[in-house]
C-alpha positions as CSV (number, residue, x, y, z in Angstrom):
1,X,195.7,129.5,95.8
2,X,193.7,132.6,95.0
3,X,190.9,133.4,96.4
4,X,187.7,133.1,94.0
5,X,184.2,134.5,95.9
6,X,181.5,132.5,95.5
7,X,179.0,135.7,95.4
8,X,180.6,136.9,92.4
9,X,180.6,136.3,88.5
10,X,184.2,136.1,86.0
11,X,185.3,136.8,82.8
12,X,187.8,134.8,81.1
13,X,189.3,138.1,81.0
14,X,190.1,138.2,84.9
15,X,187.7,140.5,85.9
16,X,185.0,139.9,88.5
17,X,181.3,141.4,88.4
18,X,179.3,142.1,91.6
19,X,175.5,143.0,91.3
20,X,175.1,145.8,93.5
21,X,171.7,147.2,92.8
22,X,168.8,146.2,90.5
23,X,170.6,147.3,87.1
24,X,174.2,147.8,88.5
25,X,177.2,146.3,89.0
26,X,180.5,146.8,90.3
27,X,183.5,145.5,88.3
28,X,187.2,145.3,89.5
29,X,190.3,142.6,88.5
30,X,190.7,138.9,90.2
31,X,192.7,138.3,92.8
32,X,195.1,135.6,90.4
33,X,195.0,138.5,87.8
34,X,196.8,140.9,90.1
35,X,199.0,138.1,91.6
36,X,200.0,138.1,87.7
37,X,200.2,141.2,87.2
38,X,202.8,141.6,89.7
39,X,202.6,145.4,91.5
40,X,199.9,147.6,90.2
41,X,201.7,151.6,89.7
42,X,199.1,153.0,88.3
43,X,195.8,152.4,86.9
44,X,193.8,154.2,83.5
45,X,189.9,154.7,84.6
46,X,187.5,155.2,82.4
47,X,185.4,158.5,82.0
48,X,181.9,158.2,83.7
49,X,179.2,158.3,81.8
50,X,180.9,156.7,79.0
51,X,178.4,153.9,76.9
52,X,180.7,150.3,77.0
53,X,179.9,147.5,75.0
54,X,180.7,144.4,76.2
55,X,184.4,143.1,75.3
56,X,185.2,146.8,74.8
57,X,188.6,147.8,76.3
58,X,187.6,150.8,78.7
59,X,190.6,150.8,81.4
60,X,194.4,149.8,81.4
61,X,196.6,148.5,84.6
62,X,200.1,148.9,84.3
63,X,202.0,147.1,86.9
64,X,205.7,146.7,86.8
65,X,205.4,143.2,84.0
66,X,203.1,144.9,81.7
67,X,200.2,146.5,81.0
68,X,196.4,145.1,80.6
69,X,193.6,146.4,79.4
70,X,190.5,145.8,81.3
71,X,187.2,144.9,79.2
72,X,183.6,145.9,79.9
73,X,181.6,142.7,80.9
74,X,178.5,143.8,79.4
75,X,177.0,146.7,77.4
76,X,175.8,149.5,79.8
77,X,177.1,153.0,81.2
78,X,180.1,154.0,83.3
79,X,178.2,155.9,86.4
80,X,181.3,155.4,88.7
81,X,185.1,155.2,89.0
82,X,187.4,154.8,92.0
83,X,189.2,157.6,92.4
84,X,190.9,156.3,94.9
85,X,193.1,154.2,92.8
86,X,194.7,157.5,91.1
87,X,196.6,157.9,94.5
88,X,196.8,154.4,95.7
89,X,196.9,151.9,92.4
90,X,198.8,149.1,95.2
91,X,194.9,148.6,96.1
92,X,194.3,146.3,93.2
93,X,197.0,144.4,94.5
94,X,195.9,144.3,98.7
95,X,192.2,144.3,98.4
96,X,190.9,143.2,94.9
97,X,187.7,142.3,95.9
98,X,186.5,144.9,98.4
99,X,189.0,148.6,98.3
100,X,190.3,147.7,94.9
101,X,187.3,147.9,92.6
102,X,187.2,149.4,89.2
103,X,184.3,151.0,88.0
104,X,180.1,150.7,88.3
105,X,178.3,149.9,85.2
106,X,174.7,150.5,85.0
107,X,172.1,148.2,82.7
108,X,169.5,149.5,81.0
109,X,166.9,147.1,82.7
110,X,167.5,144.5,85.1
111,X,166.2,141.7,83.7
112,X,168.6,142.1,81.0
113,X,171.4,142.4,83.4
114,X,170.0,138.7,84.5
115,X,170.7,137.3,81.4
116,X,174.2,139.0,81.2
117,X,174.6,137.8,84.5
118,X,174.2,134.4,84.0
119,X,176.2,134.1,81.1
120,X,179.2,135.2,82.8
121,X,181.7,132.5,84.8
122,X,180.5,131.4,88.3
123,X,183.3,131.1,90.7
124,X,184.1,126.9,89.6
125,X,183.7,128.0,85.8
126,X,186.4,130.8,86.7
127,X,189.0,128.4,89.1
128,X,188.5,126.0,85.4
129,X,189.6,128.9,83.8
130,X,192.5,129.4,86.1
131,X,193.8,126.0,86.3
132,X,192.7,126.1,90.1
C-alpha cells in the first residue's frame, strides 16, 4: 500500500505539494508514482527562476520503464531545485516525501496559493485516485 501523508495535497498527475512558507511550496513525485515508475536513473530539473503555469510540463524522470514529465501544480516561479538528485536520482525512489523533493515554487500572494491549495487532492481524494 503506498504511503499517502495526510499533511500534503496531490495531483492526479502523482505529484504531491507541501506548503512550506506563506507563498511557497515544495513539490516532488508520490510514493505509488515512483513504485510505478520502477528505478529513477536520472531526473531533468527545471531552471530556477523559470515562470510555470499550472499543468505546464517543467521536469522529466526517466527511470528504467519510461520516462514522465512532471507538471507544475499551480502558476508561480521556480526559486529552488534539488541538486541533489543530479548525483543521486535513486532518491525519488527511497525517500519521496522527505530527501526526494523536486522543486520550490513560489506564489505571488498567499492567499492565492489558498485557493490553489484547496483545489488540489487531499490525501483520500488522491488514494481515490489511486485505486487505494
Amino acid at each position: 500500500m503506498p504511503q499517502t501523508p495526510e499533511d500534503l495535497r496531490y495531483t492526479e498527475e502523482h505529484e504531491w505539494v507541501r506548503r512550506i512558507a506563506p507563498n511557497r511550496v515544495r513539490v516532488g513525485i508520490t510514493d505509488y508514482a515512483q513504485s510505478q515508475l520502477g528505478d529513477v536513473v536520472f531526473v531533468q530539473l527545471p531552471d530556477a527562476d523559470r515562470e510555470a503555469s499550472a499543468g505546464e510540463s517543467i521536469a522529466e524522470v526517466e527511470s528504467t520503464k519510461s520516462v514522465s514529465d512532471i507538471y507544475a501544480p499551480l502558476a508561480a516561479k521556480v526559486v529552488a531545485v534539488n541538486e541533489e538528485l543530479n548525483a543521486e536520482p535513486e532518491l525519488l525512489n527511497t525517500d519521496p516525501y522527505g530527501a526526494g523533493w523536486l522543486f520550490e515554487l513560489e506564489a505571488a500572494d498567499a492567499d492565492g496559493l489558498d485557493v490553489t491549495l484547496g483545489e488540489l487532492l487531499d490525501a483520500a481524494g488522491y488514494q481515490g485516485v489511486i485505486g487505494a
